[in-house]
C-alpha positions in Angstrom: 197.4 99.0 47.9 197.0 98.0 51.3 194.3 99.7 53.5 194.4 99.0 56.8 190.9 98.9 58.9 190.6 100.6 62.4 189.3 98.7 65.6 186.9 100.8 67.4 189.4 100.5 70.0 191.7 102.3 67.7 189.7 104.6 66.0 189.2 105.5 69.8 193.0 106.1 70.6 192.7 108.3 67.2 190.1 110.4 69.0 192.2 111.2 71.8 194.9 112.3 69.4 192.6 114.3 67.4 190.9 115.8 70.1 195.0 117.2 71.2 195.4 118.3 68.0 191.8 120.2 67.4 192.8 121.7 70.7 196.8 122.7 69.8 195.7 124.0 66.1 192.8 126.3 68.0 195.7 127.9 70.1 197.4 128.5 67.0 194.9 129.4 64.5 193.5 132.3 67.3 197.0 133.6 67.8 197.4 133.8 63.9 196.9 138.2 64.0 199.0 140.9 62.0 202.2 141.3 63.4 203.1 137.7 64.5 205.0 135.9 62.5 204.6 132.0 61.6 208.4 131.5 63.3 206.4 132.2 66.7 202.9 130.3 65.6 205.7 127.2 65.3 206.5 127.9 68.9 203.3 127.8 70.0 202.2 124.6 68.8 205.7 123.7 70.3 204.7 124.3 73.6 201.2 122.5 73.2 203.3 119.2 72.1 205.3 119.5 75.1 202.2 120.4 77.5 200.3 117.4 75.7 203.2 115.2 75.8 202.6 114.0 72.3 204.9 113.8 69.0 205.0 116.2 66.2 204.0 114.5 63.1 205.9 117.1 60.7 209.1 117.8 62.7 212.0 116.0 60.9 209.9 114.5 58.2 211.5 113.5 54.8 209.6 111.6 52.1 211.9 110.4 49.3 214.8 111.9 50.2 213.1 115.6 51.0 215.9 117.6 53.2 214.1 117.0 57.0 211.2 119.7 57.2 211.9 121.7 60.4 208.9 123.4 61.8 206.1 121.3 63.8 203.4 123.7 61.8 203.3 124.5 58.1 202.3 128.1 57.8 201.2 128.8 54.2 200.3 132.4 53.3 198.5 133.6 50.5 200.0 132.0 47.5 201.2 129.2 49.6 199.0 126.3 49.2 201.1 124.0 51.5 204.2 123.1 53.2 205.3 126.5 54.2 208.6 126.7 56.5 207.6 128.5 59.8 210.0 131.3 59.5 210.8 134.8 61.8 211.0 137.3 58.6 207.6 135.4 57.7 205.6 138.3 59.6 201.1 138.0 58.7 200.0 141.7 58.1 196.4 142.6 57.9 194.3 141.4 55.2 196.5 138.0 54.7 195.3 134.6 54.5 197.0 131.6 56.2 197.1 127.9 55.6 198.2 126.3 59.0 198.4 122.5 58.6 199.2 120.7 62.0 199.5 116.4 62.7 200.7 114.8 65.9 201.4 111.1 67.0 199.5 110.3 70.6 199.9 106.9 71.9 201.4 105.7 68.1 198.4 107.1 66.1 198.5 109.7 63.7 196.1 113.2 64.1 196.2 115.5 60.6 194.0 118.6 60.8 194.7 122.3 58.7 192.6 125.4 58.8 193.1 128.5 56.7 192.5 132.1 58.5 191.8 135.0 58.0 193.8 137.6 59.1 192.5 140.9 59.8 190.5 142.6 57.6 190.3 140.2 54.3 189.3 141.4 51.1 185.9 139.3 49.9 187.5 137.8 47.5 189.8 136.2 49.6 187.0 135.4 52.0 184.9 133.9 49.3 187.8 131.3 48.4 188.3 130.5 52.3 184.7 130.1 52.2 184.6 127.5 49.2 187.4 125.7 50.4 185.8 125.0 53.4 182.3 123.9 52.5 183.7 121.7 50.0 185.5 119.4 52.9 181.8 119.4 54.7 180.8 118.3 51.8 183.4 115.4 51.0 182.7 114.7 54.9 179.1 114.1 54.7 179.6 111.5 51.9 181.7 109.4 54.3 179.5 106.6 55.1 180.2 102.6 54.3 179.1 102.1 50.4 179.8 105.0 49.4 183.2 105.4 47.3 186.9 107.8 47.3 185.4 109.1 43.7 182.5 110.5 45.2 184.3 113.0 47.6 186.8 113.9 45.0 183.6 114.4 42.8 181.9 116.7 45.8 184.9 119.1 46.2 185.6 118.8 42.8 182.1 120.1 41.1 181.5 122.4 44.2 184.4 124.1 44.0 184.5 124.7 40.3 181.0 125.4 40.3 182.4 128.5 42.5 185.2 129.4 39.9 188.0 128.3 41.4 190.4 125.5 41.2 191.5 122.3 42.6 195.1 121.1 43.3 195.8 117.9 41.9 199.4 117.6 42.8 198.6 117.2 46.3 196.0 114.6 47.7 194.4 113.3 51.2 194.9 109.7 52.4 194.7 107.1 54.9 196.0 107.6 58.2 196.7 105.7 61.2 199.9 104.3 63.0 201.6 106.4 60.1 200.4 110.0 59.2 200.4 108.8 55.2 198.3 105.8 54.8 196.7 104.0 52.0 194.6 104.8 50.1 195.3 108.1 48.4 191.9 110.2 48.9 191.6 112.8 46.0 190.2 116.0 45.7 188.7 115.7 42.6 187.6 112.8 40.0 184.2 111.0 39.1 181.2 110.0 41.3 180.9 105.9 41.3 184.7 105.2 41.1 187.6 104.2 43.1 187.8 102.1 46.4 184.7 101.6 48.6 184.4 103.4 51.6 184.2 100.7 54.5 183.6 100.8 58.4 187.4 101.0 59.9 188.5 102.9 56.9 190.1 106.6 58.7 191.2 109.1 56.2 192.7 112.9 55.9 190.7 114.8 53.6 192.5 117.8 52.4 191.0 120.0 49.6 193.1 122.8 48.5 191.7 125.2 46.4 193.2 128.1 43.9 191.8 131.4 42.8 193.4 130.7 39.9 194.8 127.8 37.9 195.4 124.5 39.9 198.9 124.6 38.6 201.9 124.6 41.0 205.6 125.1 41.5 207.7 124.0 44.6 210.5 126.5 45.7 214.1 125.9 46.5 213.8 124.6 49.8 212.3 121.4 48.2 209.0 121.8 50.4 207.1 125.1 49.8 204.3 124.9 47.0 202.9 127.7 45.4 200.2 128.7 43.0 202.3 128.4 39.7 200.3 132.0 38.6 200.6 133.2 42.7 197.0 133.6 42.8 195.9 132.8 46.5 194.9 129.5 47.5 193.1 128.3 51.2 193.6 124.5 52.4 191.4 122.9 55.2 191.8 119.0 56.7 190.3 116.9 58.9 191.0 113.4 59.7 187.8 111.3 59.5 186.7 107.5 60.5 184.2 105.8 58.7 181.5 104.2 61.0 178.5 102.3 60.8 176.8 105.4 62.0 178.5 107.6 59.3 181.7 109.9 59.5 183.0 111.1 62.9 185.3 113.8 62.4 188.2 113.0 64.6 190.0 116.3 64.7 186.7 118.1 65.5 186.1 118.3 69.4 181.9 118.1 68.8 181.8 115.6 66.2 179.8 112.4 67.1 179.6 109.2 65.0 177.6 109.4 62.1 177.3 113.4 63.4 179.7 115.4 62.3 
């Protein structure tokens, strides 16, 4: 494992991609309504890479031999946890929940940011998990100061979110990111507090929790990207892309976040 530190000179070309990609993802997460269907949410995030003049992160991608994924957005819905093709027969009807996960490249360094929405009128249950997946990331965020280690934010999504009755996906995990969008190290969303790498000034990571309703179990479909909830229970997925400072986190991907305020 090789971790690569940040210069504050690139931690601040990460801002400026970050800040594009808060601002792309907002267009796209307040467009996400009943009737629109993720084939057109792709489109818009389309035209905000062309209007920012930046590179889509997702477009073309293909880990270990993955056919090349096609959409600049992944738009998972409901039982979706992530990697859901943008499709036009993929229409969001009222009371839906959607995943939208959302990375660019801006002068060679990598953004990563993913919000889940509610669509319409939501059922509390569903707002609940949304909810819970959410405050668990703040919580993994606030732990991101020098000393502290990768165990301990798994540990804070981990006992939060089960304290809640729900689940944590361990197939998928956050990283390291910089000059490429997966980075080491590989940044957990569970495990034990005191463990795993130290968390040092330099260090920029994705955290990603994604949480299920139900079981943390999950199947990939016959496309070779989408991943489901192995029971289809619903699941909700936020991210943000983080630097570690001497001051504490600063959220990257969040237009108000300050160092060491995030």
């Amino acid at each position: 494992m090789r971790i690569h530190l940040k210069s504050a000179d690139e931690i601040g070309l990460m801002r400026e991609a970050g800040l594009v990609a808060a601002e792309i993802l907002e267009t796209v997460c307040e467009a996400a309504k009943p009737g629109i269907s993720t084939w057109e949410l792709d489109q818009i995030a389309r035209r905000g890479i062309e209007k920012h003049k930046v590179k889509s992160a997702f477009l073309h991608y293909n880990p270990g031999g993955k056919p090349p994924y096609p959409g600049v957005l992944c738009t998972s819905r409901n039982e979706v946890i992530v990697h859901g093709i943008p499709r036009k027969n993929d229409v969001l009807v009222d009371g839906d929940i959607i995943g939208i996960d959302f990375g660019i490249y801006r002068a060679g360094f990598c953004a990563d940011t993913a919000r889940t929405v509610l669509v319409g009128n939501v059922s509390p249950e569903k707002r609940k998990l949304v909810e819970v997946c959410r405050q668990s990331l703040e919580n993994a965020i606030a732990l991101c100061v020098p000393g502290n280690r990768l165990g301990d934010l798994g540990h804070a999504v981990q006992s939060y979110v089960e304290s809640n009755g729900f689940s944590v996906v361990r197939q998928f995990v956050g990283h390291g990111t910089g000059r490429a969008m997966h980075e080491d190290p590989q940044v957990p969303n569970f495990g034990k507090a005191g463990t795993e790498k130290r968390l040092k000034a330099g260090l920029v990571i994705a955290v990603e929790p994604m949480v299920n309703a139900g079981a943390p179990d999950v199947e990939e479909l016959d496309d070779d990207w989408t991943a489901v909830t192995k029971d289809r229970s619903m699941s909700a997925h936020f991210e943000h892309t983080i630097a570690i400072t001497e001051k504490g986190p600063w959220v990257l991907t969040r237009p108000t976040s300050t160092p060491g305020s995030p």
